[in-house]
Every structure is written in structure tokens, then in C-alpha cells.
DODRENMAR-433909 format. One record per residue: residue number from 1; z negated, x negated, y of N, C-alpha, C in turn. Coordinates in nm, 3 decimals. Each point is the difference from the previous one (the first is absolute). Example, Ala and Ser with C-alpha at 12.3 -4.5 7.8 and 13.67 -1.06 7.14 Angstrom:
{1, {-0.780, -1.319, -0.569}, {0.000, 0.089, 0.119}, {0.000, -0.090, 0.120}}
{2, {0.072, 0.035, 0.105}, {-0.006, -0.082, 0.119}, {-0.073, 0.077, 0.109}}
END
This chain:
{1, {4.453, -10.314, 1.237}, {-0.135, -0.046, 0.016}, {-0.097, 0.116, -0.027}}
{2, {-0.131, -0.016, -0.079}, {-0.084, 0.088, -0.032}, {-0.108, -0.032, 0.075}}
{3, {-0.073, 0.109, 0.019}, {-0.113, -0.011, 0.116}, {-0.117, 0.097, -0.065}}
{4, {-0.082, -0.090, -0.025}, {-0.148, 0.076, -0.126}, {-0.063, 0.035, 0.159}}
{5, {-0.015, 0.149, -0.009}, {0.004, 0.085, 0.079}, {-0.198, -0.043, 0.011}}
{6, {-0.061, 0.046, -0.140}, {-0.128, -0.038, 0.010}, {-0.078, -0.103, 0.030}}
{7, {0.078, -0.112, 0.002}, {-0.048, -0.133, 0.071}, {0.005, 0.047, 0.136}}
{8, {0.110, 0.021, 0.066}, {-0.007, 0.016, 0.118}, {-0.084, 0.117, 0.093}}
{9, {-0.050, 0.076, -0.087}, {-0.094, 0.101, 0.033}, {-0.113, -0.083, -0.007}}
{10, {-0.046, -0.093, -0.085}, {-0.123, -0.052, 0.001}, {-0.034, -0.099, 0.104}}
{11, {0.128, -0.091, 0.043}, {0.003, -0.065, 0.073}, {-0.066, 0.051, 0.152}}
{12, {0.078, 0.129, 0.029}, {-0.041, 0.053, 0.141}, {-0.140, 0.058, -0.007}}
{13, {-0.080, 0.041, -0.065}, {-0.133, 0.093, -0.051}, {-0.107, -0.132, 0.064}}
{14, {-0.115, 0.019, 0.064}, {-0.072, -0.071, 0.055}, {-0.083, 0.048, -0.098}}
{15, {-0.018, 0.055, -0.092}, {-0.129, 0.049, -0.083}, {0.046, 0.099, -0.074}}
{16, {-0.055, -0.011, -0.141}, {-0.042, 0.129, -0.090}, {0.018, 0.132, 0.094}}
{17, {-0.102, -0.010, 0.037}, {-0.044, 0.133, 0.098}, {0.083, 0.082, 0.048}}
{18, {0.069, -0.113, 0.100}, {0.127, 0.059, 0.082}, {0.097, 0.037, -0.078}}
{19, {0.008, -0.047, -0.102}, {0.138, 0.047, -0.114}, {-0.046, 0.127, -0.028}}
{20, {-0.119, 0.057, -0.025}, {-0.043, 0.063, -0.062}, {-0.004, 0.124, 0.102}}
{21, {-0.043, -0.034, 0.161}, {0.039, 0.122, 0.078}, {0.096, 0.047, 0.056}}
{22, {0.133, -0.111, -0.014}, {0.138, 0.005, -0.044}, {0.065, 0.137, -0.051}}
{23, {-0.030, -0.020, -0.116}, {0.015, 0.059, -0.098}, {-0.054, 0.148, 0.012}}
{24, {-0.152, 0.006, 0.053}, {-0.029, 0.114, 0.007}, {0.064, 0.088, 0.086}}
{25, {0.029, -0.052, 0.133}, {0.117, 0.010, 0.070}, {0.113, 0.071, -0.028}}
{26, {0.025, -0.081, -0.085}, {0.170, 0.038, -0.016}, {0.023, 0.116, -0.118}}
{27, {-0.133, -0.011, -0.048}, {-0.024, 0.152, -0.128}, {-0.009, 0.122, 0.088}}
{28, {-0.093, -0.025, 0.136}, {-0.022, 0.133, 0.077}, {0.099, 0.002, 0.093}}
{29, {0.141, -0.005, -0.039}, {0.083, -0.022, 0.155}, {-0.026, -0.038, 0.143}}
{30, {-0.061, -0.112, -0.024}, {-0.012, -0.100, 0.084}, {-0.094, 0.010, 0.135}}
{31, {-0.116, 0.126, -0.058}, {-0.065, 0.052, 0.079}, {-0.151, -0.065, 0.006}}
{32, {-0.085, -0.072, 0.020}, {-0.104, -0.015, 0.029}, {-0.143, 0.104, -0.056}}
{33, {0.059, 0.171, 0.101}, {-0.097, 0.074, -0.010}, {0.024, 0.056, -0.146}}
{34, {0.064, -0.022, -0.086}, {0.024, 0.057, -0.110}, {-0.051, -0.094, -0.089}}
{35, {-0.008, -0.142, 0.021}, {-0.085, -0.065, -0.077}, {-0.093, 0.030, -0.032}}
{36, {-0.065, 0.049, 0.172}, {-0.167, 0.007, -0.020}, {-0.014, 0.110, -0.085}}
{37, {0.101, 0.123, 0.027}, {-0.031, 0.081, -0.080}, {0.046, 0.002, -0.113}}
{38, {0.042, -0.082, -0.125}, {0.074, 0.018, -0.068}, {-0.131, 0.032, -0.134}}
{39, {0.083, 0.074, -0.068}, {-0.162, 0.042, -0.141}, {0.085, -0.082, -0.110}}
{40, {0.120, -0.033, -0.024}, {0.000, -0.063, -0.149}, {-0.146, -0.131, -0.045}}
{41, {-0.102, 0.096, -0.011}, {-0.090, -0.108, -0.030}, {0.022, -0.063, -0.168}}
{42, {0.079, 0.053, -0.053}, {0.052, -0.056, -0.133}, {0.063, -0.146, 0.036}}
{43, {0.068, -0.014, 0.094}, {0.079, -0.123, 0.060}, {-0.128, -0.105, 0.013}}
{44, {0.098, -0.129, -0.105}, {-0.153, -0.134, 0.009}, {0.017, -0.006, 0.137}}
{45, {0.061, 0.035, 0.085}, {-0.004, -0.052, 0.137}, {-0.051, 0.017, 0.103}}
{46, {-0.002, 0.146, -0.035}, {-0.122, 0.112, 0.067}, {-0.120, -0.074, 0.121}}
{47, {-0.062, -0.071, -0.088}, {-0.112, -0.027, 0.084}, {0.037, -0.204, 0.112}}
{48, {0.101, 0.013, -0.030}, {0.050, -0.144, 0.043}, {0.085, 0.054, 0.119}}
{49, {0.069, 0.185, 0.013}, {0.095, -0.010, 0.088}, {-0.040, -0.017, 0.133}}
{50, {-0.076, -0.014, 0.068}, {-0.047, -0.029, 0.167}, {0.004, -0.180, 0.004}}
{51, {0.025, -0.045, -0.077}, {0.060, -0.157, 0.013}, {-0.160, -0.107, -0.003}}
{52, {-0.091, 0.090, -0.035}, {-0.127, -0.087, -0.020}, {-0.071, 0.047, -0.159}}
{53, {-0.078, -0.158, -0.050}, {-0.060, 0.074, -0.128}, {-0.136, 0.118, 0.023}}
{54, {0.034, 0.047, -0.060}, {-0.142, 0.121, 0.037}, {-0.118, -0.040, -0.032}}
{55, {-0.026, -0.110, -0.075}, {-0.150, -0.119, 0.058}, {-0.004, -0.044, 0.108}}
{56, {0.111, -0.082, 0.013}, {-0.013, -0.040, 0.130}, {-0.047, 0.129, 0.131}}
{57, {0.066, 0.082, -0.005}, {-0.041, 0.145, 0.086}, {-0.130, 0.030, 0.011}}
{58, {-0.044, -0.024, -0.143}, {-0.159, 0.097, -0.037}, {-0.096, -0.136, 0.080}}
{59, {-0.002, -0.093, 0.002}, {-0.010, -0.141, 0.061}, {-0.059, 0.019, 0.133}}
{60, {0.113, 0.017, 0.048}, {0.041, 0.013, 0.162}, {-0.071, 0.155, 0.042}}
{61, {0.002, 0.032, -0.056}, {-0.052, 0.199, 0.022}, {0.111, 0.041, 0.061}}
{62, {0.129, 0.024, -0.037}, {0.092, 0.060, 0.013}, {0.046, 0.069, -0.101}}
{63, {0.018, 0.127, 0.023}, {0.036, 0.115, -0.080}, {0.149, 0.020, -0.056}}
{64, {0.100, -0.049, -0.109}, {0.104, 0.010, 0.043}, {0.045, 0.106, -0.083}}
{65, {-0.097, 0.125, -0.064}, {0.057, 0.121, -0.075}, {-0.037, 0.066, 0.075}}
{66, {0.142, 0.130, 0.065}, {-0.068, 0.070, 0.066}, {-0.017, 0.124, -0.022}}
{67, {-0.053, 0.009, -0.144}, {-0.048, 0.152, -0.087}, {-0.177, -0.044, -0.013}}
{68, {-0.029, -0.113, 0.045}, {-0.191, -0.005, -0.037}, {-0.010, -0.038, 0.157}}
{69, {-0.110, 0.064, 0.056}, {-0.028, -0.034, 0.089}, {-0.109, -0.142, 0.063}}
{70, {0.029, -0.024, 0.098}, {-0.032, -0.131, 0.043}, {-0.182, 0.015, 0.009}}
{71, {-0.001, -0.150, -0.044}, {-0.168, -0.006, -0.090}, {-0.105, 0.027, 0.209}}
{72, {-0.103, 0.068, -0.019}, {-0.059, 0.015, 0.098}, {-0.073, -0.092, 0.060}}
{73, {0.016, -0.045, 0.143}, {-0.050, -0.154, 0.057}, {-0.144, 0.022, 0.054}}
END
């Protein structure tokens, strides 16, 4: 029996997003704080890895790069 590994990854993923901070995840050994800090800004993923779109962020006034500092209230 064969088991399409990528269906079943898609199946469990509640969202783009989450696949996407998944992933970022599992690039930074499975660390969180290494996400935040991670610089491959070459990576399309770069700005997707905190699991929200970065419109949506700029939206909300939440900051989710943490090399620019947070806009003054």
C-alpha cells in the first residue's frame, strides 16, 4: 500500500500559514526563538514565518519583524 505522504500533510494543516510556520520551525530546529530571529530574508517565506500575513499584522498594528522597530502610539 502507498501512502501520498503530501495529501496527508495537507489534510492535517488548518491553513497556509500554519504549514508555513511549520516549516519555519523545522528549518530552525524546532525552535520558535530562532524563527523570530532568523535573517534568510532571501526565503519567500521570510515574512509569512510568525504564522500571520504581514498585512494582516500592519492592519492590526502588530509588529511581526523584529529588526524595525514598533511604529510609535
Amino acid at each position: 500500500m502507498t501512502t501520498n505522504v503530501s495529501f496527508m500533510a495537507k489534510k492535517t494543516e488548518r491553513s497556509p500559514l500554519c504549514a508555513i510556520r511549520r516549516n519555519c520551525r523545522e528549518c530552525c530546529g524546532g525552535s520558535n526563538q530562532e524563527v523570530r530571529l532568523c535573517t534568510s530574508k532571501r526565503c519567500p517565506l521570510w515574512p509569512f514565518r510568525f504564522g500571520i500575513s504581514p498585512l494582516t499584522a500592519q492592519k492590526q498594528g502588530r509588529n511581526v519583524n523584529p529588526f524595525v522597530d514598533s511604529p510609535a502610539s
